[in-house]
C-alpha positions in Angstrom: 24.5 -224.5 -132.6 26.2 -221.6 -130.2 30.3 -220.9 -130.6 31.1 -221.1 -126.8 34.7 -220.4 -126.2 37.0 -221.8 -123.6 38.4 -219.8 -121.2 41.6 -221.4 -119.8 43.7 -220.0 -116.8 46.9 -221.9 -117.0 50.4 -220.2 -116.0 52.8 -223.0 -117.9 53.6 -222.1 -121.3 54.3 -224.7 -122.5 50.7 -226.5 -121.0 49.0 -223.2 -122.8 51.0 -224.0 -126.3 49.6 -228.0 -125.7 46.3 -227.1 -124.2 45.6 -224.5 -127.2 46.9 -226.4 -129.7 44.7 -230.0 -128.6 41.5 -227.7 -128.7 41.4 -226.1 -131.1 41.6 -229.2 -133.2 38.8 -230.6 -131.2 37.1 -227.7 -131.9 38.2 -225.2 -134.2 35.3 -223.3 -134.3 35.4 -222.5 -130.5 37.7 -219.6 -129.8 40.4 -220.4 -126.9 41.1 -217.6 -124.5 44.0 -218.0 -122.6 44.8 -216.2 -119.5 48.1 -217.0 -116.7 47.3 -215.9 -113.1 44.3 -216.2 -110.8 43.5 -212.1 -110.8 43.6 -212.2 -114.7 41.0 -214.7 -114.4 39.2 -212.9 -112.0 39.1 -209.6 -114.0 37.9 -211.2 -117.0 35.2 -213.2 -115.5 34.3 -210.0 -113.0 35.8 -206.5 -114.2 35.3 -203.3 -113.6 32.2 -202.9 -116.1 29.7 -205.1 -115.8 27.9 -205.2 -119.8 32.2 -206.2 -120.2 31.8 -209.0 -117.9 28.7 -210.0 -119.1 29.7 -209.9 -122.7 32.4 -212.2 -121.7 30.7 -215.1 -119.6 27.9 -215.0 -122.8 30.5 -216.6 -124.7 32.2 -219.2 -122.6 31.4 -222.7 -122.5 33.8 -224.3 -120.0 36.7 -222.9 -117.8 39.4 -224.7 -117.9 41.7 -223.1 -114.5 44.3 -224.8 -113.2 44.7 -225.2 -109.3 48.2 -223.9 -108.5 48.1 -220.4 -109.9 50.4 -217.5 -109.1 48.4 -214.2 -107.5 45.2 -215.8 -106.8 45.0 -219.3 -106.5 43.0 -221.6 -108.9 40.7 -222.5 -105.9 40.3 -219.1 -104.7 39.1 -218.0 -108.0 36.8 -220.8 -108.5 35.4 -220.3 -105.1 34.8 -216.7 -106.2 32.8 -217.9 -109.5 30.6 -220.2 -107.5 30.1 -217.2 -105.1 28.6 -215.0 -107.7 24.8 -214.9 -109.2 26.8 -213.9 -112.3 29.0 -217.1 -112.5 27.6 -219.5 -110.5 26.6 -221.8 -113.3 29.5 -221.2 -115.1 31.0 -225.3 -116.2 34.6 -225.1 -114.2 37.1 -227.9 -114.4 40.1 -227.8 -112.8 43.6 -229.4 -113.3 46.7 -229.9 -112.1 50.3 -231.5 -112.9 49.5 -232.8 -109.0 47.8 -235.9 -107.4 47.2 -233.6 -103.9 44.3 -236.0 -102.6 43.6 -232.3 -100.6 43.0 -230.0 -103.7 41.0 -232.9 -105.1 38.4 -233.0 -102.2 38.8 -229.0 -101.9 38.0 -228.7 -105.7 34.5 -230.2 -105.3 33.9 -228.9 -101.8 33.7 -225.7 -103.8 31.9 -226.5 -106.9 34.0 -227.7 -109.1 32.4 -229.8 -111.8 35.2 -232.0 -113.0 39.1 -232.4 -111.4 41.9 -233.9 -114.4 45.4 -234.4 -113.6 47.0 -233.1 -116.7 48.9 -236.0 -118.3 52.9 -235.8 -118.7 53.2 -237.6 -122.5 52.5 -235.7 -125.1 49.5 -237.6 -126.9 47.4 -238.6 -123.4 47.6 -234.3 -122.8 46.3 -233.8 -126.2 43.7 -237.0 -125.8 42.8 -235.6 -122.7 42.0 -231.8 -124.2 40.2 -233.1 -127.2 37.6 -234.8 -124.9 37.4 -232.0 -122.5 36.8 -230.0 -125.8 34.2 -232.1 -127.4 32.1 -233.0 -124.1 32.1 -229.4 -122.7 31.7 -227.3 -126.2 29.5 -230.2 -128.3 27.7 -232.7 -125.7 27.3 -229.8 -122.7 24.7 -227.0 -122.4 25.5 -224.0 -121.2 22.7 -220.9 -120.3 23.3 -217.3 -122.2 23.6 -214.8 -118.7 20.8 -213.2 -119.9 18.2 -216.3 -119.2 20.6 -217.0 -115.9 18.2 -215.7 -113.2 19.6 -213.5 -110.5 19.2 -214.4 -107.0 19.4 -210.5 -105.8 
């Protein structure tokens, strides 16, 4: 079975210390790569180099990016994954502390393959995490970039 990691764009530290801490005991063998702002996000997905940028999308399994982001917004960036031949196919779920009916609707408009509203208690957060974890890292497939074909 492939280690895919989680790449999750969250600007809260205290969601990152919950979020971290609820997957990697859903999945302690999947590395969790945290990152706060929308431009991070896009540098690590996109950088300068592109064997770095391929190196790095080989070993995700899911992004988890939520949708209010400082720099660049969590909708901007996933509108710029689902514009790449790079990232395109690249499992993006999005969340939020809000219930914005409008980021909701926008979220799929662009390609987003799953919208959670982060729960507020403590143990529905974590519940929440530990199925994203398990369903996107153990029941999910996810293509190595090398056998993504490009469309250019």
């Amino acid at each position: 079975m492939d280690i895919h990691s989680i790449l999750v764009v969250e600007d809260n530290p205290d969601d990152q210390v919950l979020a971290v801490r609820a997957l990697n005991s859903a999945s302690e063998n999947s590395p969790v790569i945290v990152l706060e702002d929308g431009q991070q996000a896009l540098d690590f997905l996109f950088g300068d180099d592109a064997r770095c940028s391929s190196s790095n999308l080989n070993s995700i399994g899911v992004v988890l990016l939520d949708v209010k982001l400082p720099k660049v917004s969590g909708l901007e960036v996933l509108k710029s994954i689902r514009s790449s031949p790079l990232t395109d196919w690249l499992p993006v779920v999005m969340l939020t502390s809000s219930d914005e009916p409008a980021d909701l609707l926008e979220a799929y408009r662009l390609g987003a393959n799953s919208f959670i509203t982060k729960q507020i208690n403590y143990r529905e957060f974590t519940e929440q995490m530990t199925l994203l974890a398990r369903y996107w890292l153990h029941v999910n497939k996810v293509p190595k970039t090398g056998s993504v074909p490009s469309s250019g």
